[in-house]
N, C-alpha and C positions, 0 to 999 in steps of 0.2 A: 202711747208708743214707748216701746221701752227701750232703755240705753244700753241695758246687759248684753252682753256676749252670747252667742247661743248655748245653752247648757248649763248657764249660769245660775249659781242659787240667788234668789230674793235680799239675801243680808246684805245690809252696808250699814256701816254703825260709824259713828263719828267719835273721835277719842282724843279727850284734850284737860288740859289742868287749866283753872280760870280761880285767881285769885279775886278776894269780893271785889274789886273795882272793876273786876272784867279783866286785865293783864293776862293774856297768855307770854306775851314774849318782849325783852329790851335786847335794842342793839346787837338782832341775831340769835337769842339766847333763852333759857329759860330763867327767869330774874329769880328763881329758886335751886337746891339744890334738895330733891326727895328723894332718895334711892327708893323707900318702898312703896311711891308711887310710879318708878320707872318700873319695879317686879309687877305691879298691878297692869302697868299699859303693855310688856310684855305676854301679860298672861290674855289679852284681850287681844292683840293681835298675830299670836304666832297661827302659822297657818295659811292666812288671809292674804290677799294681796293689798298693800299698802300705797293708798295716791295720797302724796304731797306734794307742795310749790315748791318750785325752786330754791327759793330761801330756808325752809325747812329742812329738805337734803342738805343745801351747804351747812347747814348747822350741824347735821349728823355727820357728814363727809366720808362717810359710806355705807351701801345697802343693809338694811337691817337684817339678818340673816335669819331663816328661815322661815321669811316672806316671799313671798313676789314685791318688786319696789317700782311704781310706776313714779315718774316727776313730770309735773306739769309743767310746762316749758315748752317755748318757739325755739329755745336752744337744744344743741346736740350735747350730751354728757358724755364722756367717757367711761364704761361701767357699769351703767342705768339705763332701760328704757325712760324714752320718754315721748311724752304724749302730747299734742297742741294745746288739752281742751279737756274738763272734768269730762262732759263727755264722752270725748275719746277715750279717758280712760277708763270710764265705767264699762262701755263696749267692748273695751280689750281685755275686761279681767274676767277671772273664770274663777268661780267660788265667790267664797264671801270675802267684802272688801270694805277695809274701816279705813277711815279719812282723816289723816291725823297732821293734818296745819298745811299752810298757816291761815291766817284771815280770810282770805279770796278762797280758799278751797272751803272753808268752813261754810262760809256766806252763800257760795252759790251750792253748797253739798246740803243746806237745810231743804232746798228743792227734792234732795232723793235721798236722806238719810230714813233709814226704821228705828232708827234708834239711836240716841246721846249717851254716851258712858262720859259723866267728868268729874273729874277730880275737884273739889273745890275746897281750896287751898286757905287758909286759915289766915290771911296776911294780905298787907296792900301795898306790895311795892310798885315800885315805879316804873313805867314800863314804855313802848310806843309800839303796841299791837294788842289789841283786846278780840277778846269773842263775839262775835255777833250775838244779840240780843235771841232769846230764845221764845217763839211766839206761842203761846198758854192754847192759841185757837188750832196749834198743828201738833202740839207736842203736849204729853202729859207726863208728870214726875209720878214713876209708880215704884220707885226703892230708894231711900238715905240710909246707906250703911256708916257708922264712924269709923274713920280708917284709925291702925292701931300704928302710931307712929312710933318711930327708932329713933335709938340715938344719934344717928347721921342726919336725919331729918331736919331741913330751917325751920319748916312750919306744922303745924296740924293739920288737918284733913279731912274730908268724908268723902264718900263716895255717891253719884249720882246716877239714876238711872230714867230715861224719859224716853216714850213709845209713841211712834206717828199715831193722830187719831187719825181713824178710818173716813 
């Protein structure tokens, strides 16, 4: 049974930076600072409709523009749809929709993602939110790009690409 909207295309890709210890995020935040991996997840999601948690939005504290912005959340937001329930939001989005934090979206989004875009980040800082583990028996790595870092850049980079096995 599917969770899409009617009309909705098949995509949903999930997009996230994961430092080697697993860290995506401290104290609300990203424990790094990569401008050109923010042009990277830019270029992955313009278009798309974008589900994240709660705490993810508060981090950004407002719609990323020329998305659609759902927020999973039992709360009402000012500014934002938002939706009970991955779910719910998969039903509600129309096109392709990447899934970009935090943990809880992540974890129960390996249920319906086609695809993983991550950023994996050259560094092990310290954090208190990690990626869920990525399972080898649903997901396969079929691209390592090196990402070419800047000088604004804290860390180094590649890029990752993993595709639901059938």
């Amino acid at each position: 049974m599917s969770l899409r909207g009617e009309g909705a295309a098949a995509s949903i890709i999930m997009v996230a930076a994961v430092a080697r210890n697993g860290v995506i995020g401290r104290d609300g935040d990203l424990p790094w600072r990569i401008p050109s991996d923010l042009k990277h997840f830019k270029a992955l999601t313009l278009g798309r409709t974008v589900v994240m948690g709660r705490r993810t939005w508060e981090e950004l504290g407002k719609p990323l523009p020329r998305r659609r912005n759902l927020v999973v959340t039992s709360r009402t937001i000012e500014g934002v749809e938002t939706v009970p329930s991955l779910p719910a939001a998969l039903a509600a989005a129309r096109g392709p929709v990447a899934l970009i934090g935090g943990h809880a979206i992540y974890a129960e989004g390996m249920d319906h993602a086609d695809e993983i875009h991550l950023t994996r980040v050259d560094g092990a800082p310290n954090g208190d939110t990690v990626f869920p583990a990525i399972d080898p028996a649903r997901f396969r790595r079929v691209a390592t790009v090196p990402g070419e870092r800047g000088p604004r850049d804290e860390y180094g980079f590649q890029f990752e690409t993993y595709v639901r096995l059938s």
